[in-house]
C-alpha positions in Angstrom: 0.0 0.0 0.0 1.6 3.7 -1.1 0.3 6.6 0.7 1.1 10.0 -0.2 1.2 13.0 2.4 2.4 16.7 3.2 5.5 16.6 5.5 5.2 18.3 8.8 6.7 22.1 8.1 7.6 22.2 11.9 9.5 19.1 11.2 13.3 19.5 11.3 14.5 15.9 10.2 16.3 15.4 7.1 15.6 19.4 6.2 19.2 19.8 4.9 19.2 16.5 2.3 15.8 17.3 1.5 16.3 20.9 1.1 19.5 20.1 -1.4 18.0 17.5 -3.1 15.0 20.1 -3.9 17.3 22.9 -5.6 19.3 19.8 -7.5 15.7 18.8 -8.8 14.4 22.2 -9.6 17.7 23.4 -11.0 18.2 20.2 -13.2 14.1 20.6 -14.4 14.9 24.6 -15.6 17.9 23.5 -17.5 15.9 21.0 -19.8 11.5 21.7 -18.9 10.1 25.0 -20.0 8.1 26.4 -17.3 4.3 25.3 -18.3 6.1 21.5 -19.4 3.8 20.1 -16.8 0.6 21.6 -18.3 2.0 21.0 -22.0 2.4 17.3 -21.5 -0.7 17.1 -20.0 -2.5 18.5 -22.6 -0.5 16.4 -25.1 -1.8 13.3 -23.4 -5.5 14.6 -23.1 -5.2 15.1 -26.9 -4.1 11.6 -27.6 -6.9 10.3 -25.8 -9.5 12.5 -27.6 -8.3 11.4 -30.9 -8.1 7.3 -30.0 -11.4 7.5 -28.4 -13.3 9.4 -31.2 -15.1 12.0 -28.9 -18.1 13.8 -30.2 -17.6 17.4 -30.8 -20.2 17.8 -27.3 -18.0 15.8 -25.5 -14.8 17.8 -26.2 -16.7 20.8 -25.5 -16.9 19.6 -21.7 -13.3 18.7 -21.9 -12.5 21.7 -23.0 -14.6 24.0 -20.3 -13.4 21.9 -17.2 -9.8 22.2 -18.6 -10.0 26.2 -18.9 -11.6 26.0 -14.8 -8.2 24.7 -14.1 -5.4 26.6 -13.4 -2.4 24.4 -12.1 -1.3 21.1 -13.1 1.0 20.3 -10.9 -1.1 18.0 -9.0 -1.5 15.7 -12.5 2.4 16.0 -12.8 3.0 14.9 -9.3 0.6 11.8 -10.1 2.8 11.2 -13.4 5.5 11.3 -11.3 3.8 8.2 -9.1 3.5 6.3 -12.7 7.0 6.6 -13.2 6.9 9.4 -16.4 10.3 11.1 -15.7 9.9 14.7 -17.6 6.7 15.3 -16.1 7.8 14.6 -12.6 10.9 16.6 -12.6 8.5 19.8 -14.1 6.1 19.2 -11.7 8.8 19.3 -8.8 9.7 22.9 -10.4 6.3 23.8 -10.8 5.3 22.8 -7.1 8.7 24.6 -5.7 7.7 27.8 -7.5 4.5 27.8 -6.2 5.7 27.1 -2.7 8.1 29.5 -2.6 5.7 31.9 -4.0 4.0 31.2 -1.0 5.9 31.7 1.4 4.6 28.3 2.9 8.0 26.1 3.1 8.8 22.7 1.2 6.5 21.4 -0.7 7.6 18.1 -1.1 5.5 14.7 -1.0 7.2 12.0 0.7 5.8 8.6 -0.4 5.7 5.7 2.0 6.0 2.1 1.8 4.4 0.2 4.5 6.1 -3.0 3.6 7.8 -4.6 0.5 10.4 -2.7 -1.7 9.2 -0.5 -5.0 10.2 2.9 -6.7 7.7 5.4 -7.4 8.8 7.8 -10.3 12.0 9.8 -9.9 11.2 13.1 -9.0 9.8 12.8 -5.6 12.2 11.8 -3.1 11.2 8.4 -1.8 11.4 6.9 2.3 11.3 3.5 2.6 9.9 2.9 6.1 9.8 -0.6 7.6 7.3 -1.1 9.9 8.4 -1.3 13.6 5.9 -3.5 15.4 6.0 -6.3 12.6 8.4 -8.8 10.9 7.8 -7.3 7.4 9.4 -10.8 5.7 7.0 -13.0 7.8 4.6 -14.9 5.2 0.5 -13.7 5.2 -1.8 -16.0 4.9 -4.3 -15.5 2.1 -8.1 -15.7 2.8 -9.8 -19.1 3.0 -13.1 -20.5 3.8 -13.4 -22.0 7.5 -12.2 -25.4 7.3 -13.8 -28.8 8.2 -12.6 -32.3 9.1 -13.0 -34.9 6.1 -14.7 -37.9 7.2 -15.1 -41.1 6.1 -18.2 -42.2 5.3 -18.3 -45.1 8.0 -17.3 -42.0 10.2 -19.6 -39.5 8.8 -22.8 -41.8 9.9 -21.4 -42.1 13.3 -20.6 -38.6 14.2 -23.7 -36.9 12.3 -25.8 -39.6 14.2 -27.4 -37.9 17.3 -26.0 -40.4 20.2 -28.5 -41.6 23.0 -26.8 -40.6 25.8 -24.2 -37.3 26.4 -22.5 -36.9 29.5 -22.0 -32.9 28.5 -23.4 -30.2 28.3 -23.9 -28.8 25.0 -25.8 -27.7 21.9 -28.2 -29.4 19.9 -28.8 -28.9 16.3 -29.9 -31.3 13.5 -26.7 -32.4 11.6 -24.1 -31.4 14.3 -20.6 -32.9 14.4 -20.8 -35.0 17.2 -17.1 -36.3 16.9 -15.7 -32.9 17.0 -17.7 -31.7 19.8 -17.2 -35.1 21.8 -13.1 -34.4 21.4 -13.3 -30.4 22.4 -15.7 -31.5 25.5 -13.2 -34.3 26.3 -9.8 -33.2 24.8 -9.8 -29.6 26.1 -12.4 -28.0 27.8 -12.4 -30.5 30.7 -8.9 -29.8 31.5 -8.8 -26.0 29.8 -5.8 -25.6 32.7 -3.6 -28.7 31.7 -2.3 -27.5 28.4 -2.5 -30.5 26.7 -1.6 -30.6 22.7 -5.2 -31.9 20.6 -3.1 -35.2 19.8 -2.9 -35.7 23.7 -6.6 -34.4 24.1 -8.0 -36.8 21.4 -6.3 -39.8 23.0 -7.7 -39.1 26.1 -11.4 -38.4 24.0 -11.1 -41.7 22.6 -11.1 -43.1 25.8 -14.9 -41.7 26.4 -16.9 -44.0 24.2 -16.8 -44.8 20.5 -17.6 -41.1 19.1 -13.6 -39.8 18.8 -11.2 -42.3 17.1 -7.9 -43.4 18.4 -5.2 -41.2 17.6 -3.8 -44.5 15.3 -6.9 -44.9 14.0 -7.1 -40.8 12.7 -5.0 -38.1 13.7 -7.4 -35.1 13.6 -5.8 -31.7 13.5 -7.8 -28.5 14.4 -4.3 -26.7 14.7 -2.3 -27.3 11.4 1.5 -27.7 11.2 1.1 -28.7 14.8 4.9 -30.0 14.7 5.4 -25.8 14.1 3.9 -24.4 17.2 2.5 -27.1 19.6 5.3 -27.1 22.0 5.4 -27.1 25.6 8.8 -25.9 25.5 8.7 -22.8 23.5 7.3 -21.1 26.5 10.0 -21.4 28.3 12.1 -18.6 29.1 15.3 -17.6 27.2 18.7 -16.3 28.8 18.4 -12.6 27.5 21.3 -10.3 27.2 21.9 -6.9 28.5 21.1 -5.6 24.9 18.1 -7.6 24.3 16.7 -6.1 27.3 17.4 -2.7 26.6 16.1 -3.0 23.3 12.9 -4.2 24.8 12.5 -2.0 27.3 13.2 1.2 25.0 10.3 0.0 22.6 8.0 -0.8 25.1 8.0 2.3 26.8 7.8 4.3 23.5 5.2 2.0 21.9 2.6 0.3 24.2 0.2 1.1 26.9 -1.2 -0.9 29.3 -4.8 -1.5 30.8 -6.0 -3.8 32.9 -10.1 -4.9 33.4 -11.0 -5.2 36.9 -14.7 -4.8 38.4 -14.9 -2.1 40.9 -15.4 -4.4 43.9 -12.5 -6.8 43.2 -9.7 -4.8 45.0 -7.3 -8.0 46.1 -7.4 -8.7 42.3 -6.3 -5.2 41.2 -4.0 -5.3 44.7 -2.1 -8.1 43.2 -2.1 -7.7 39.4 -0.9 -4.0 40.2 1.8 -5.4 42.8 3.2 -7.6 40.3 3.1 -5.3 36.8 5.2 -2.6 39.6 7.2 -5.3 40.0 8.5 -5.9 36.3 8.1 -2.0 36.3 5.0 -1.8 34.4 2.4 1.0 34.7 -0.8 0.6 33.8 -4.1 2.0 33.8 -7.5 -0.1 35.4 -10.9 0.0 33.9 -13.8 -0.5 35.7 -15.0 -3.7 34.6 -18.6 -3.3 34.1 -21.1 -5.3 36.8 -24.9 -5.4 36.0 -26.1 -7.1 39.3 -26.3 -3.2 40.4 -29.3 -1.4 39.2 -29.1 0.8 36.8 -26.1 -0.6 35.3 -27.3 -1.9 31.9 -28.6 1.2 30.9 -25.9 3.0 32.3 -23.8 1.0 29.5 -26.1 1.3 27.0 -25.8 5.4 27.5 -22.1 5.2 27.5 -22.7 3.5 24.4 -20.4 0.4 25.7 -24.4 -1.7 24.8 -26.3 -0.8 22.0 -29.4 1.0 22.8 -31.4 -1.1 20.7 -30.4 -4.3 22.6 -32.7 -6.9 23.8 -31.2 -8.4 27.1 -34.7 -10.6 27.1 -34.6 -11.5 24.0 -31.0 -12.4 24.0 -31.9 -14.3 27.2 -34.8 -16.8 26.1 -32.8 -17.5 22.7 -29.8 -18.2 25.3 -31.7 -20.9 26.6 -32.6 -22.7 23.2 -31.3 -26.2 22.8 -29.2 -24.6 19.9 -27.3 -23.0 22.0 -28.1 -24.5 25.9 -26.7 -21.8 27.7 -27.8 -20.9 31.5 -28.0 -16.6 32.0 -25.9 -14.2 30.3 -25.4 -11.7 33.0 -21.9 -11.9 33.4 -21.3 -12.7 30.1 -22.9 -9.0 28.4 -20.4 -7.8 31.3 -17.5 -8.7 30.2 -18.3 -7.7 27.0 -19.1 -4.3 27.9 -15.8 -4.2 29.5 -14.0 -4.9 26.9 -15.6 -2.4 24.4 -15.2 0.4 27.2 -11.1 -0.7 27.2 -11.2 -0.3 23.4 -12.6 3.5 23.7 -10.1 4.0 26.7 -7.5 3.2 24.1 -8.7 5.5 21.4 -9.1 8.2 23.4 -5.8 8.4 25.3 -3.6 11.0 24.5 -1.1 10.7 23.4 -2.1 7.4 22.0 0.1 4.5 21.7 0.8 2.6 18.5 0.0 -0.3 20.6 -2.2 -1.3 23.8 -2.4 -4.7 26.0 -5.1 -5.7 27.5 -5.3 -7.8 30.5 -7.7 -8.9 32.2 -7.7 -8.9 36.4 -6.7 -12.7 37.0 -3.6 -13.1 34.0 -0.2 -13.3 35.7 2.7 -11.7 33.1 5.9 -13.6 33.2 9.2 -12.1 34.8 10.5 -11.7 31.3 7.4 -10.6 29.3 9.0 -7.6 27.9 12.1 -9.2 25.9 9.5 -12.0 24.8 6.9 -9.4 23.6 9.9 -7.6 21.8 11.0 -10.6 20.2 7.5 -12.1 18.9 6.5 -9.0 17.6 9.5 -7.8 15.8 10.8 -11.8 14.9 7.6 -14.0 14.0 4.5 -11.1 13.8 3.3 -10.7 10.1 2.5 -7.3 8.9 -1.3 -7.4 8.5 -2.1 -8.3 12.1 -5.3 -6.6 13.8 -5.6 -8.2 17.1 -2.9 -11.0 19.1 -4.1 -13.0 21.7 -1.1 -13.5 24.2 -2.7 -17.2 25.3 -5.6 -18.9 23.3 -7.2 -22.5 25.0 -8.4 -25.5 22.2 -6.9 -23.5 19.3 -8.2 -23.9 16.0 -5.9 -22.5 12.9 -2.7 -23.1 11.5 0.8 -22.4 12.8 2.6 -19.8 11.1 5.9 -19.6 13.1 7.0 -21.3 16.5 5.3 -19.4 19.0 2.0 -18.1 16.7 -0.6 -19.6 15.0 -3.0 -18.0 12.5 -6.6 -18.3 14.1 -9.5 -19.5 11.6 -13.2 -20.1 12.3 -13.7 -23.3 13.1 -16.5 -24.5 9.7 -17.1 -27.7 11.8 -19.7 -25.4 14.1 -22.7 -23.7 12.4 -22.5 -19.6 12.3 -26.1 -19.5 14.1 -23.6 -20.7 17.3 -20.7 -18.3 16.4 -18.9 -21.6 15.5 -18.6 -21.8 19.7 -15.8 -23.7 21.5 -12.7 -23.1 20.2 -9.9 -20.1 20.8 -10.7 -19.4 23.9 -9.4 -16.9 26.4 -8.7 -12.7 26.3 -6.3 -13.1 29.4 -4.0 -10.8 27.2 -4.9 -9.3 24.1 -2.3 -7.0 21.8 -3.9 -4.4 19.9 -2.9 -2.9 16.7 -4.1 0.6 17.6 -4.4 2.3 14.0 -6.4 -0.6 13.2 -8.7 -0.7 16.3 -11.5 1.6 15.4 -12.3 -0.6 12.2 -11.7 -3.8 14.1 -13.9 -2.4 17.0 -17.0 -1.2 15.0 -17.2 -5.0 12.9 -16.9 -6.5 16.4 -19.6 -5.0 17.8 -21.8 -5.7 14.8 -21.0 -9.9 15.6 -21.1 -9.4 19.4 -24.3 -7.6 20.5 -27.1 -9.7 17.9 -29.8 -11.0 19.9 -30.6 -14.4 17.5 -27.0 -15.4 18.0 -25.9 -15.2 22.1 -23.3 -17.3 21.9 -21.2 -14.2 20.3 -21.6 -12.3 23.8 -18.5 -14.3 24.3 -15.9 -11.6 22.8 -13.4 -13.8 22.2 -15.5 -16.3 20.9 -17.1 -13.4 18.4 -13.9 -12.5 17.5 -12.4 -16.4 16.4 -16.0 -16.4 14.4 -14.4 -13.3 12.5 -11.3 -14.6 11.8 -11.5 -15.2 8.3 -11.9 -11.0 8.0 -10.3 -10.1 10.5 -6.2 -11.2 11.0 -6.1 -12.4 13.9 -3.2 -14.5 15.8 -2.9 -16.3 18.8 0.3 -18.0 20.7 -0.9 -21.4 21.9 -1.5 -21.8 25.6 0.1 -25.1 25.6 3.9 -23.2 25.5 4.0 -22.3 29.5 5.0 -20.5 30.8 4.9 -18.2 27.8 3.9 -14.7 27.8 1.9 -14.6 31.1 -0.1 -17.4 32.7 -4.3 -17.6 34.2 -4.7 -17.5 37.7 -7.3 -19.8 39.2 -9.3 -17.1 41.0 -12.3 -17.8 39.7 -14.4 -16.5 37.0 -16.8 -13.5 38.6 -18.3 -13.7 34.8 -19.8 -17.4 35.3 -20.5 -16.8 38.6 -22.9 -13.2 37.5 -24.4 -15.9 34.5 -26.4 -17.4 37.7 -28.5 -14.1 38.5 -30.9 -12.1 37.2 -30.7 -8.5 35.2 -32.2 -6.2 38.1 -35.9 -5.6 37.2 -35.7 -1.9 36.3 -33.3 -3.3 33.4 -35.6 -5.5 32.0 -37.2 -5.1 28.9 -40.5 -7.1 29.9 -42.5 -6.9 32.9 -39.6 -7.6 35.2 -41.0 -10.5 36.6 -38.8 -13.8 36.7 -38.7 -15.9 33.8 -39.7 -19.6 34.7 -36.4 -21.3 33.9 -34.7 -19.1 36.6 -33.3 -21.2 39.6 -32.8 -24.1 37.1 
């Protein structure tokens, strides 16, 4: 991508090789361009054209009025320039510096920027090559592809799309659901979500839970890709970093990322410790009230702040909750944490100055001692250049690995979209943000989180692995410990809010208690 902009005037970096390399331009352009060159080869191009296209006399008449309503070219030249026409971009560099000068205004040089890869643009504007700081401009980009499903066999296939009698889970149901997959995530991962098992360790120990999930020598099923890549215990262990490493580290950190921490209002030991411990690798951060709606008031309190959408249907959301599609229990805590999370995204956008970057963390993650230098080092060593959003610990990843300590998340096509394609990537214990790309990336999330027919996006980092075929979004595996930070067991405050009710005045029916409450 090539943007073109006006340098900062106040700017005094480079003014000396710029400044030179202006007057060699403009006096090379008067020793070979007459002065109106730019306008001459303009017109001798918009004369061509009129004769190969065979423009009625009406036509030309138009042509000719809007070309005597202009009065300088040099804006055409400059975009001959970006073609690569060489006489018409070193006129149009004389033509601009007379006009600037005429001006009184200073340089009026554009400086073209590459955001990654290597080009020329013309010769006449003096080009700066800038590589990207918070990427690894040579790491390979996936292209776009459709969310991905396992290939059965057909003995398979009639086992798994076969509704079995009896499920010892609780889950979904749906005519024509996968019941092999959802067997191994219930089995191979969310059961022991804290033991950081790889899937091929998770699927032998599904296998062991009935006939639905095959032996791992009977079929090797792989919901990560390239697992050999990035499904390693021991690339989250920590590294013996040098004096320079860490002061590289530190420098770019400080210069480049804020950080913000969730925490509900009444969970002071939790902010107590995570504040004690980021003070202790020197790390200052900012808390956000997490957002709790078991007070009155608080729903439409969010919804004002615009954190909720005013047009929201917490009722709605709640009774289609509570389908067999989706079998959930309430959604208190889950709206929440959602809320949360959008009110840290405007807290980022709004800060000033605003970082290039932001971490996220929520109350109960635990950053390892060297986070910094391993931050440093996945960003500017393994991060590809068209990154949105990096999760700093993803549980039952589904994607493909794309380097040893990140994996490109992908929608898992095995689930239905009606369920946000639940159960996989899950986890925002850490999330890094690519702040210029935030707005965008917050707006499209919204759209997926706060729809009423589909509850089981209320879960943000579930919405946001349903979105990954849009949005590029990476992970590092949660399997590497101790990796970039760790999950306390503390508790989850969202599951435990799931159990109550919104208070009445937030209701949008009669406030009364629905009848599956209590159940």
């Amino acid at each position: 991508r090539i943007e073109t902009a006006e340098p900062d005037p106040s700017s005094t970096e480079g003014d000396l090789s710029a400044r030179d390399m202006e007057k060699r331009l403009a006096d090379k352009s008067r020793s070979r361009c007459p002065r109106h060159c730019g306008r001459w080869s303009a017109a001798g191009l918009l004369l061509l054209l009129l004769t190969l296209g065979g423009l009625s006399w009406l036509r030309l008449r138009d042509v000719a009025a809007a070309w005597a309503g202009l009065s300088d070219w040099t804006g055409l030249s400059h975009l001959f320039a970006e073609w690569g026409g060489n006489n018409s971009s070193d006129c149009g560099r004389q033509n601009a510096s007379s006009a600037d000068s005429s001006s009184g205004s200073g340089s009026a040089t554009h400086s073209v920027t590459l955001r990654s890869g290597t080009g020329k643009v013309g010769v006449g504007a003096p080009i700066e090559q800038q590589v990207p700081r918070h990427c690894n401009p040579n790491a390979p980009q996936l292209s776009w592809r459709p969310p991905r499903k396992f290939n059965w066999s057909s003995d398979r296939q009639l086992l798994c799309f076969s509704e079995p009698m009896y499920l010892p889970w609780h889950t979904g149901h749906w005519e024509g659901r996968d019941w092999c997959w959802g067997q191994l995530k219930q089995y191979g991962c969310h059961r022991h979500i804290h033991a950081h098992y790889s899937w091929q360790e998770g699927q032998e120990i599904a296998s062991r839970y009935g006939d639905l999930v095959p032996s791992v020598d009977e079929m090797l099923l792989e919901p990560v890709l390239r697992p050999d890549l990035c499904q390693r215990r021991d690339l989250g262990l920590s590294q013996l970093w040098s004096a320079a490493d860490w002061g590289k580290a530190w420098a770019w950190f400080n210069e480049n990322v804020a950080v913000y921490v969730l925490n509900l209002p009444v969970a002071t030991e939790r902010w107590e410790r995570i504040s004690s411990e980021l003070q202790e690798l020197n790390i200052s951060a900012t808390r956000i009230a997490g957002v709790d709606l078991r007070v009155p008031g608080a729903f439409r309190d969010a919804q004002r702040e615009g954190l909720v959408p005013a047009t929201f249907n917490f009722t709605l959301a709640q009774e289609v909750a509570r389908m067999p599609i989706n079998d959930m229990r309430g959604i208190l805590g889950t709206v929440g944490c959602a809320s949360a999370h959008f009110r840290a995204h405007r807290r980022i956008l709004e800060a000033s100055p605003r970082l290039p970057l932001a971490v996220v963390l929520e109350d109960d993650a635990s950053l390892a001692s060297d986070f910094i230098p391993k931050l440093y080092h996945l960003v500017h060593k393994e991060l590809p250049c068209d990154w949105d959003l990096l999760s700093l610990k993803s549980r039952c990843p589904y994607g493909i690995c794309v380097s040893p300590h990140l994996l490109r998340v992908q929608p898992d096509g095995n689930e239905p979209a009606s369920t946000c394609r639940h159960g996989v990537n899950y986890g925002f214990y850490g999330v890094l943000y690519n702040v210029e790309r935030l707005e965008a990336l917050d707006e499209r999330w919204a759209r997926t989180v706060w729809n009423e027919t589909r509850p089981r996006c209320l879960d943000v980092d579930v919405a946001m692995a349903s979105m990954s075929d849009v949005v590029k979004y990476y992970a590092v595996p949660a399997m590497q410990t101790p990796g970039l930070l760790q999950e306390r067991h503390e508790g989850s405050a969202r599951y435990d809010f799931n159990a109550e009710l919104l208070p009445r005045q937030d209701r949008h029916d009669d406030g009364e208690a629905p009848a599956w409450y209590g159940t």
